[in-house]
N, C-alpha and C positions, 0 to 999 in steps of 0.2 A: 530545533530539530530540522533534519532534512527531509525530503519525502521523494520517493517515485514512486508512479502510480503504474499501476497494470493496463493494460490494453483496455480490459473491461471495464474500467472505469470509464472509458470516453474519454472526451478534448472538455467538455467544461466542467469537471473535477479540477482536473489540477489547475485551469485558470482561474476557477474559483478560487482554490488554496491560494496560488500565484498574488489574486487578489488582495487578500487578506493578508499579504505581505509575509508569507510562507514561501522557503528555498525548495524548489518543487520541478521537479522535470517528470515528461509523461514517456513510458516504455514505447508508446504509440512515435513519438521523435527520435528516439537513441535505440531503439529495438525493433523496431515493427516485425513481428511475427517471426523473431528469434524465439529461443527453446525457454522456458518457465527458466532453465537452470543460469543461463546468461543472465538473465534481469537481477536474479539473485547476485549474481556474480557484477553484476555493475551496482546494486545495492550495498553491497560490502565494498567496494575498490572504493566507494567514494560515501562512507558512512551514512546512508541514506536507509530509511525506516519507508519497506515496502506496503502497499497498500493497494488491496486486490479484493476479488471476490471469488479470487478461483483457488479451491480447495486442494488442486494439487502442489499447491507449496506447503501443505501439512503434509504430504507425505515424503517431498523433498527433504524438509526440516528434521521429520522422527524419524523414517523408513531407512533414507538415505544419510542422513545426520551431515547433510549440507550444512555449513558455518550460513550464519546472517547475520546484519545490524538489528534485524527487528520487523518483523511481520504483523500488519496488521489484516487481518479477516475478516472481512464483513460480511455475516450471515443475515440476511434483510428479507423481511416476508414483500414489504414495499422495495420496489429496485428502482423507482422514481428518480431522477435526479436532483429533485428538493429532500426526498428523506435520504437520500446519501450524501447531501452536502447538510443536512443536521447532525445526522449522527456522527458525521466527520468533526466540525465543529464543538460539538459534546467532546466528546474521545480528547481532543486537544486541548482543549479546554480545560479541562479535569485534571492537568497538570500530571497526569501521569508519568510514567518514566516506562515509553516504550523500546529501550535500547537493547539488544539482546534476548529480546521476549517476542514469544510467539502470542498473541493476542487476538482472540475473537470474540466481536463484536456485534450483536442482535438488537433489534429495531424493540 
């Protein structure tokens, strides 16, 4: 799986992912402070499964019925950067199959 990550996430998410020898670029390098709908839009150009914590790409995705590779949501009572690089870890882990799917994710 590929990954971009959201602005919101910060610089040591996806280094982390990077770490863990995950194909991963951050919105913060290829977007910085482009529109929600670009990031989607470089999401899909290059099959990459988004990973955010900002809820308006739930209404990109239903509202607007924007195409995606794959959104993931993370809804987190802790926004720590240890409990977002677990729950990240879990979620991947889990062998799931986020392609195509709007997914969210609570602590």
């Amino acid at each position: 799986m590929k990954f971009i990550t959201d602005e919101n996430l910060g610089i040591q998410i996806p280094k982390y992912l990077k770490d863990l020898g995950l194909d991963v670029i951050s919105a913060i390098e290829v977007a910085l402070n482009k529109p929600d709908s670009d990031i989607l839009d470089i999401a899909n150009k290059e099959n990459r499964i988004l990973l955010t914590m900002d809820k308006d790409f739930g209404e990109l995705v239903f509202k607007e019925k924007l195409v995606h590779f794959g959104v993931i949501l993370l809804r987190l009572k802790d926004e720590s950067v240890e409990n977002k690089k677990k729950v990240l870890l879990r979620a991947i882990k889990s062998g799931k199959n986020f392609k195509r799917k709007f997914t969210r994710i609570r602590d």
